[in-house]
N, C-alpha and C positions, 0 to 999 in steps of 0.2 A: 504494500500500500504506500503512496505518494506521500509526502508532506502537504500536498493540497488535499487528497483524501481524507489525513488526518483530521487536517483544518476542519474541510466538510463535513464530516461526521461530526466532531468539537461541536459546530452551531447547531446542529439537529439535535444535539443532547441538552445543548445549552443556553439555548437561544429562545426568548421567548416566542408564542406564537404568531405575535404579531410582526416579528422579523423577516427580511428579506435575505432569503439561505441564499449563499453563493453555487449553491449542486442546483439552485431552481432559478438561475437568473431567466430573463427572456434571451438574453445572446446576443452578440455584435451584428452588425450589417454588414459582415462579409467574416467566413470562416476562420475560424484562427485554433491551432494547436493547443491544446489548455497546457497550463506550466504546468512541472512536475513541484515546485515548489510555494508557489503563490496561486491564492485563492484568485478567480476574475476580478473584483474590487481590488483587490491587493496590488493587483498586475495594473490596474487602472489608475490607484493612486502613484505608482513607477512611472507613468508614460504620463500624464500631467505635469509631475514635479522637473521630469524633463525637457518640457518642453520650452522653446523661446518664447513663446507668451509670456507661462510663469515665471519665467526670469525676469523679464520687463516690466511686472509685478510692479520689483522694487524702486521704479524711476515713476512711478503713476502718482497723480494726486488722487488722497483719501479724499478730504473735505480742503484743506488751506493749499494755494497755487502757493508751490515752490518755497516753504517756510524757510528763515533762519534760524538753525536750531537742531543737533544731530535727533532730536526725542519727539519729533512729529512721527504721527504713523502715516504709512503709505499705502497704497494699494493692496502691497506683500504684508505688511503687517497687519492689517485690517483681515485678510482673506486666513494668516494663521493664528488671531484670535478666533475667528471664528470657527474654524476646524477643531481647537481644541474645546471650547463650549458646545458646538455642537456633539463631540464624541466623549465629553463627557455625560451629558443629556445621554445618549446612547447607552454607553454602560448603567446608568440607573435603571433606565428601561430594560435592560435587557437585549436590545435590538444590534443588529452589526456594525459597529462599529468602522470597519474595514469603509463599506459602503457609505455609509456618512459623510468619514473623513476625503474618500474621492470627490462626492457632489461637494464638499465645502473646499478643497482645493482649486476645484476647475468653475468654480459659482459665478467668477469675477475675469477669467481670461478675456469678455470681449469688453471690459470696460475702457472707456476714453480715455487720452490725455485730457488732462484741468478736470477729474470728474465730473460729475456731473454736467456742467457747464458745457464741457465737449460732447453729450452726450444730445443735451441739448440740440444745441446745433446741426448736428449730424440728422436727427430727427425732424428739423425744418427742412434741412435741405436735400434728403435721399428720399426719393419718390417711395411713396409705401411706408416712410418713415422709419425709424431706427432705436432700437431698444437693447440697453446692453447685456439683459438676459441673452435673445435670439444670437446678438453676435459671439457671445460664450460658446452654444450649442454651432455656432457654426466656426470658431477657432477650432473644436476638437473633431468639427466632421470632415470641412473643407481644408480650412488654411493650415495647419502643421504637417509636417512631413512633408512638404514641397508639393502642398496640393493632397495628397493621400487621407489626412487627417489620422485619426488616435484609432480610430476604429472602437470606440467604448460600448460598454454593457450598455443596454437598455435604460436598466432603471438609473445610471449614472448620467446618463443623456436627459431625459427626462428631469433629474433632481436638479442637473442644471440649469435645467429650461424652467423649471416653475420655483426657482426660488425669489422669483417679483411675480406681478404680472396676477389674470385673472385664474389664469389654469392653477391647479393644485396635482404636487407629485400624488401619485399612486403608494409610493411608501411613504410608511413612517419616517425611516432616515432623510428621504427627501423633503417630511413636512418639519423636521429638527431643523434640518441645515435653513429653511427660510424664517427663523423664529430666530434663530441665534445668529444670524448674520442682522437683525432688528437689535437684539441683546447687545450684539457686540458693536454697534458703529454707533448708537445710541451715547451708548459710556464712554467707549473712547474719544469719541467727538467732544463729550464734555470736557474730559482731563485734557484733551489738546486746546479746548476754547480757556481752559481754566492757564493753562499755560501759557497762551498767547493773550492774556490782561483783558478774552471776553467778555469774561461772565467770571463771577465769583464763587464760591460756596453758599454764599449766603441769598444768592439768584433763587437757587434752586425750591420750585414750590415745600414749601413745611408737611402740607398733607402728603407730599410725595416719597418726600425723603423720612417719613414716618412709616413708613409702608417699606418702602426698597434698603434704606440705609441711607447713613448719611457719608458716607466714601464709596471711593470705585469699586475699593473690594467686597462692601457691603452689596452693594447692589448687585453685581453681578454674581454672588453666591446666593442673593438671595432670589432672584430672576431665574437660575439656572435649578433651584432647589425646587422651586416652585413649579416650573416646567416637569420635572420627571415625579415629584409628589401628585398632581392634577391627570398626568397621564397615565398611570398608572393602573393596569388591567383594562383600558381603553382601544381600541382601533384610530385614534386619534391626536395627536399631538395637540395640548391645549395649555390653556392658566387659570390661573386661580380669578374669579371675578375682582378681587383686591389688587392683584400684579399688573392684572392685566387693564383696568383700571389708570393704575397708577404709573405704568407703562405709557397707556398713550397721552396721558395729563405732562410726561416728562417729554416725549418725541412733541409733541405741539409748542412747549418750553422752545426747546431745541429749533424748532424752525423759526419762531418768533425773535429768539435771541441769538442765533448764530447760522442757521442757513440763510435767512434773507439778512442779516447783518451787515447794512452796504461798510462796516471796517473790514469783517473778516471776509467778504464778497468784491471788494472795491475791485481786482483786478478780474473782474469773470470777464467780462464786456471785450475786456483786450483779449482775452484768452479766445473767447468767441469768434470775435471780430478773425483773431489771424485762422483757425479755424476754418472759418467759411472762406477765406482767401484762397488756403492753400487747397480747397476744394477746387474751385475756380483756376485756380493755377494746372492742376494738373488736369483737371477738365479738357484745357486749349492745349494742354503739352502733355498729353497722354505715353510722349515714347518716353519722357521722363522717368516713367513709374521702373518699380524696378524688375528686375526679369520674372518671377516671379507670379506677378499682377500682371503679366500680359495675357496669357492663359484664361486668368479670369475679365480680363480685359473683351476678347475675343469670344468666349463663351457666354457672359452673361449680360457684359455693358463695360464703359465706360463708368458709370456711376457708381456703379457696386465695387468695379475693380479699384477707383479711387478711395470709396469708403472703407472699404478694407484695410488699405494700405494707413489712411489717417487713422480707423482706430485702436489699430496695432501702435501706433507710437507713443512713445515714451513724452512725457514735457521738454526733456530736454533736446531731445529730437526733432521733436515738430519744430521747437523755435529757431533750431538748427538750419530745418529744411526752410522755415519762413520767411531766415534770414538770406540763403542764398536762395531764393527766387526773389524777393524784392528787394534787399537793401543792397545797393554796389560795392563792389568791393576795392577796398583801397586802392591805388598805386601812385606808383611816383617814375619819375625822369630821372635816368642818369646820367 
């Protein structure tokens, strides 16, 4: 017997009923060998961590464009808070973790430079509009491996796909991973507004911080406690009427005091603005794009093959690419 077999059996013995066993996935979109030593999630969370996306991760804005400051979280930090809230949610329950920790890896690979912001824009301007769930599901179907994509499990595709948005995963780990990824950008967002002179401690509503805690770690032990105590013997990932409550009395906080915050928001607008330029830019100079995006260039559009290529990049990237398309570049006479 394998070490994946072992594995296999482990969840069938061990695993609550409500888990999603790796012996019963649905199965990738194109045949694949099963390893001898990793379970399919396991083999999924390898081939995410690998990929140029997730490495790109680490140059993404979370919430603040381009902070001074090594203790902002980034896109990478943001996506491995959440993995580990999510897979601890998992172990309470009972559910596979393996599984979880995949969809909460790869939840975040189509997200924009300037977050949100760039997410924005991109959604005005690609016909059919632009969501950076859909673009996640299509970094690990289409664009890694030189167009090949990841080839992932079913229900890791899916957890991807429904961690925003109106659809809901089919499993439990995939309805983990869209709770804890709220859990976790929620609080970090606060300690980085709290660190950049946003908001104080003492912002924070009293009936709220009576209920969750009045620190980071308060809240999110008691957010994450709460999740696996209310789900518990359930078909359902849920909260407590009080958490959950007090949960969105803090996200509403948070948008009033620090997403539309024109100090902490003051640069979207530029971030936007070049955005939509460099969309325009390679619009009219499509042989610009890099070899890559020609493929999908020819295959699907123009538009697509340029969206792609903008929401793949990094902040420091785009301002790179936005500076050699429009600003000139020095020289002199000798």
């Amino acid at each position: 017997m394998s070490l994946r077999e072992v594995t296999e059996r482990w969840e069938q013995d061990n695993l609550s009923p409500y888990a999603a066993l790796s012996a019963r996935s649905k199965g990738r979109q194109r045949p694949m060998e099963p390893c001898q030593i990793r379970t399919c999630y396991q083999r999924d969370i390898d081939r995410i961590v690998h990929t140029k996306a997730f490495r790109r991760l680490m140059h993404k804005t979370q919430v603040f464009l381009q902070p001074e400051g090594d203790h902002y979280r980034t896109r990478m930090t943001h996506t491995l808070e959440v993995a580990r809230i999510a897979r601890t949610i998992a172990r309470g329950l009972r559910l596979n973790e393996d599984l979880t920790e995949a969809i909460a890896l790869g939840h975040d690979l189509g997200h924009t430079p300037f977050g949100h912001a760039g997410e924005r824009v991109l959604n005005q301007i690609l016909p059919g509009g632009f969501r950076h769930n859909e673009q996640s599901l299509r970094v690990v179907d289409r664009l890694e491996k030189g167009g090949e994509g990841l080839n992932l499990c079913y229900e890791v595709r899916r957890g991807i796909l429904c961690h925003t948005g109106h659809d809901r995963a089919e499993t439990l780990e995939g309805q983990i991973v869209r709770l804890a990824d709220k859990i976790a950008y929620i609080n970090h967002d606060i300690d980085d507004a709290m660190r950049g002179g946003i908001i104080y401690p003492m912002d924070i509503p009293l009936d709220v911080s009576q209920v969750l805690g009045f620190d980071h770690g308060d809240r999110i032990n008691t957010l994450t406690g709460d999740v696996i105590q209310a789900s518990q013997g359930k078909g359902e990932i849920c909260q407590s009427p009080a958490c959950g409550q007090a949960m969105t009395k803090l996200r509403n906080f948070m948008f009033e005091a620090v997403y539309r915050n024109p100090v902490a928001k003051g640069e979207e607008s530029k971030a936007q603005d070049m955005i939509a330029r460099l969309f325009e830019y390679y619009q009219s100079n499509p042989d610009k794009l890099p070899p890559d995006y020609q493929d999908i260039r020819v295959r699907e559009g123009i538009d697509r093959a340029v969206c792609d290529y903008i929401a793949g990049m990094t902040d420091h990237y785009a301002v790179a690419k936005y500076s050699e398309a429009y600003i000139p570049l020095a020289w002199s006479v000798k």
